[in-house]
N, C-alpha and C positions, 0 to 999 in steps of 0.2 A: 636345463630346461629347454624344451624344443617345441617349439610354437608350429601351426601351421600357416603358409604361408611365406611373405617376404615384412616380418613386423620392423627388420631393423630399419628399412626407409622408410617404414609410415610412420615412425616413432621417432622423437628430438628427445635428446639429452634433458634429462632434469622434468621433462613430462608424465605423468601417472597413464594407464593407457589398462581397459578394464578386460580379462581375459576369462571362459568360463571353462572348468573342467575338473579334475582331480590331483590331489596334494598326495602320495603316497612315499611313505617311509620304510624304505627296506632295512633291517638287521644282516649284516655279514657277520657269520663266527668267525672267533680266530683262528686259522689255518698254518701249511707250513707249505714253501715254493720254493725247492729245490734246495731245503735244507734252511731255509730261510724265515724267521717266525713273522706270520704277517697278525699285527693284532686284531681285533674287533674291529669294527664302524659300520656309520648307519651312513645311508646311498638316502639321498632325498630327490623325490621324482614327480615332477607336475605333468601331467598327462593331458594335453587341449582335448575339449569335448569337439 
């Protein structure tokens, strides 16, 4: 997740901190990398408005 700004110093451990923008869920097929089987997975991606 990639916020903008600098959220890690305005933000304390263990506090809720409200953020507005987009939840996106990519699908990767499975492929092969140099002979090498790579399986499925899905990439989860928050996008700040």
């Amino acid at each position: 997740m990639t916020l903008i700004g600098n959220w890690l110093q305005k933000s304390r451990e263990g506090k809720a901190f409200t953020v507005r923008g987009t939840l996106r869920v990519v699908h990767h097929e499975a492929y092969a990398v140099n002979g090498v089987h790579v399986p499925p997975w899905d990439d989860i991606r928050f996008e700040e408005r």
